[in-house]
C-alpha positions as CSV (number, residue, x, y, z in Angstrom):
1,X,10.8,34.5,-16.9
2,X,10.8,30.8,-16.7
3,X,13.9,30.9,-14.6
4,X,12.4,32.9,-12.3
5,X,9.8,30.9,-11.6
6,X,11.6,27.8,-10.8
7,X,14.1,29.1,-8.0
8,X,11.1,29.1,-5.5
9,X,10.4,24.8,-6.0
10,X,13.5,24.0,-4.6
11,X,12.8,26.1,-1.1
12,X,9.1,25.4,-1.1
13,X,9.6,22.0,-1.3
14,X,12.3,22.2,1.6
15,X,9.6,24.1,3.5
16,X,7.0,21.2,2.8
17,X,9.3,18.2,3.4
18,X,10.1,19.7,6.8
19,X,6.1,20.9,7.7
20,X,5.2,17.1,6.9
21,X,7.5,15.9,8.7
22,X,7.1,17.9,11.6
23,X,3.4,17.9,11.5
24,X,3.4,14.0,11.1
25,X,5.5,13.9,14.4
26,X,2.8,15.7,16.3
27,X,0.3,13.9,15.2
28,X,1.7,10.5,15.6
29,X,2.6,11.9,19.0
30,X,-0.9,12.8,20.1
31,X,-2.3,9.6,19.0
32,X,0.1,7.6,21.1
33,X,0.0,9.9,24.2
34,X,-3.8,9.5,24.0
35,X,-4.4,6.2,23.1
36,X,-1.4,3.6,24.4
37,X,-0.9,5.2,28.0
38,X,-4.7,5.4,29.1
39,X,-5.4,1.2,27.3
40,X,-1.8,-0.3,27.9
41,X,-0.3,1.7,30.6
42,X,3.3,2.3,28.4
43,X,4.6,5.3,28.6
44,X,4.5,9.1,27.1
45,X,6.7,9.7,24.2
46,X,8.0,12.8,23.2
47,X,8.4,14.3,19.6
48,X,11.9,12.9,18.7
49,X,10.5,9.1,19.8
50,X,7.5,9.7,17.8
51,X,9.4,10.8,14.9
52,X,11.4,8.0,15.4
53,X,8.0,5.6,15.5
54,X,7.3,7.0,12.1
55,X,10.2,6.7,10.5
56,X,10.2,2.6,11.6
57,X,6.9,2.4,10.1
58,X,7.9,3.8,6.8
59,X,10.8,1.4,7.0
60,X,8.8,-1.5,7.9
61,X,5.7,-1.3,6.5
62,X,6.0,1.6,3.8
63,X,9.5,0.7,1.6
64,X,11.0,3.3,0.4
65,X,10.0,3.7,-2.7
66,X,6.9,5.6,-4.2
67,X,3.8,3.7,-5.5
68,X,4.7,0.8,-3.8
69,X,8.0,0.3,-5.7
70,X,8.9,-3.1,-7.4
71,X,6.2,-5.5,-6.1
72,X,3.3,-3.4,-7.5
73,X,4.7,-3.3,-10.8
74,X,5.8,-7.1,-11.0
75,X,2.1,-7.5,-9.8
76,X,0.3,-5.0,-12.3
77,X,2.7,-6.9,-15.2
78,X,1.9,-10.7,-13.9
79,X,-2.0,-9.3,-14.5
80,X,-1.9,-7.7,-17.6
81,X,-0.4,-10.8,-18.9
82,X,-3.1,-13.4,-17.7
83,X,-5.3,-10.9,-19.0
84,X,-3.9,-10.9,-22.2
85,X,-3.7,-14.8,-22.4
86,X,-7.1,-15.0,-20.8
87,X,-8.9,-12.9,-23.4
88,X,-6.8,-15.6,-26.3
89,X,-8.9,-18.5,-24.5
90,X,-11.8,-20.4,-26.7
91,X,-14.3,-20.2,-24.1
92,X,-13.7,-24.4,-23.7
93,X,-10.1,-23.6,-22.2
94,X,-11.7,-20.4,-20.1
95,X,-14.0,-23.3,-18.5
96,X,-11.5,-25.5,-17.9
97,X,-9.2,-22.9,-17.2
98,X,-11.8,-21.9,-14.0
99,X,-12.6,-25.3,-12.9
100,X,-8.6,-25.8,-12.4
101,X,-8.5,-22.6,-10.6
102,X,-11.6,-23.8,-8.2
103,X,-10.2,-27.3,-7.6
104,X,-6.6,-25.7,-7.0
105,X,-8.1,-23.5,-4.4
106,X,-10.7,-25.4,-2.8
107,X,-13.7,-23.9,-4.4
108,X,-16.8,-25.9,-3.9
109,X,-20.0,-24.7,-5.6
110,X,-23.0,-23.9,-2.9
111,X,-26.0,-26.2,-2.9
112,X,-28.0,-24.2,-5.7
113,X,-25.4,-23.6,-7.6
114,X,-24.6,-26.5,-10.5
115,X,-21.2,-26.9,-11.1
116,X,-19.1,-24.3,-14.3
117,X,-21.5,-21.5,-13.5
């Protein structure tokens, strides 16, 4: 019965890769036929160039990769280890810690604000 159920993933998810895609070409399409022409004066694009327009996008801007790939994880990891080091601070070395962080960065406190608040 199990069986069954699984030989209709594969074609739906053919069926959905392809709808995305083609629905994602219209509508990147439509946004660039109504918006760049009327402000810019460039020209039309069909769907093929504005498929083509996406697909740069993802390459440029989106990786490859899901969740954001190796960057996001290297970053989550760097953060859960400051964490773990900040929560082993004596609440002298957090102070210090901060002030080092605000003279590093330029951090001056406002006018009504004393200094390690």
């Amino acid at each position: 019965m199990r069986k069954r159920n699984l030989i209709w993933i594969a074609p739906l998810a053919i069926l959905g890769m392809a709808l995305f895609v083609f629905i994602g070409g219209h509508i990147v399409k439509a946004l660039w036929n109504s918006l760049l022409p009327p402000l810019f004066g460039w020209h039309t694009v069909t769907f093929w160039q504005a498929l083509g327009l996406l697909v740069l996008c993802r390459v440029l801007f989106g990786g490859w990769s899901s969740h954001g790939g190796g960057r996001s994880r290297m970053r989550e990891r760097m953060r859960r280890r400051m964490d773990q080091r900040y929560a082993q601070m004596t609440p002298e070395e957090r102070e210090r810690f901060r002030e080092r962080m605000r003279a590093r960065w330029g951090y001056e406190p406002s006018a009504g604000e004393a200094p390690g608040e």
